[in-house]
N, C-alpha and C positions, 0 to 999 in steps of 0.2 A: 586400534579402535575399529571395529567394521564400520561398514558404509551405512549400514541404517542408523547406527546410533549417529555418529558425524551429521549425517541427514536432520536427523532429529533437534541436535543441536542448535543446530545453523537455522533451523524452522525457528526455534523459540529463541535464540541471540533474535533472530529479525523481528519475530513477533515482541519482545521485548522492549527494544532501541525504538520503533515504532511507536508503544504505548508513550514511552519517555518520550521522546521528542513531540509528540503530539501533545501530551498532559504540559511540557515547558509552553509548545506555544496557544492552549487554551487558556494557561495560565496568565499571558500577556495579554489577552486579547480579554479577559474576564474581569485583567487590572482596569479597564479603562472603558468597559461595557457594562451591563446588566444580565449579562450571561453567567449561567449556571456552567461550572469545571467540569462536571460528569459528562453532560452531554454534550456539551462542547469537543473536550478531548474528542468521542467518540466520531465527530461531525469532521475536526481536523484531520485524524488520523484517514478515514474514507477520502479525502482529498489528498493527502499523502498519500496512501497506498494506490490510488489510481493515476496521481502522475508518477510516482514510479514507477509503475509499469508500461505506462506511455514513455517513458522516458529511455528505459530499457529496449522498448522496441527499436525505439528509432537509434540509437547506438547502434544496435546489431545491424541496422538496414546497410547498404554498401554507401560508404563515405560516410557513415555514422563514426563515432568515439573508437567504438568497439573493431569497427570494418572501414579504416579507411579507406584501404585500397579497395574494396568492393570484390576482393577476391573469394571470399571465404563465402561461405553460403548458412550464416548465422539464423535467421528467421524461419519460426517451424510454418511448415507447411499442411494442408490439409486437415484434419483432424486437431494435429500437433497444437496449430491456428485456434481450431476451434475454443479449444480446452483452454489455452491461454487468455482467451478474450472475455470467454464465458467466468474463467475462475476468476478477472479482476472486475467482470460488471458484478458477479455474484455478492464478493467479497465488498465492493464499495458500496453495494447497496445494503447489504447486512450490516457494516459498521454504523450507515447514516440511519437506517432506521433505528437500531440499539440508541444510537444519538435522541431520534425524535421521542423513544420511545420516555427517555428520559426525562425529555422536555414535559412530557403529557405527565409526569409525576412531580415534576416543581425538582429535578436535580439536573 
């Protein structure tokens, strides 16, 4: 299999298991609220998806999960930084709004 399809994959396996886990727990949180599923999931998932990427950081940082020993030089630098921070504020803001958007439609 080349590396772009693999890529590809692994993007939609994530993006996948994300919608699900998120859709299991709007659905708990919907049993016992007055909250709409749609925008819900939507709202959970943006909170999922940004602490895992907090989460990820800090593993990589030295005596993180990833780097215990602090030897490895895991966390991108420069640009690398940028692009990673900017894709998970992008990305958490675009699922919450999709969320509100939803709200403003009664789903």
């Amino acid at each position: 299999m080349r590396a772009s399809t693999q890529k590809a994959l692994d993007f939609l396996r994530v993006l996948i298991t994300g919608a699900l886990i998120s859709a299991v727990v709007a659905a708990a949180i919907c049993a016992v609220s007055n909250a709409k599923i749609a925008s819900t999931t939507f709202v959970v998932w943006a909170a999922l998806f940004l602490n895992a990427n907090i989460a990820t950081w800090e593993d990589a940082a030295p005596g993180g999960f990833d780097n215990p020993d602090g030897k490895e030089d895991l966390i991108p630098k420069g640009w690398a930084k940028f692009w990673f921070w900017s894709a998970t504020a992008l990305g958490s803001i675009m699922l919450a709004f999709i969320g509100w958007l939803l709200t403003q439609h009664g789903l």
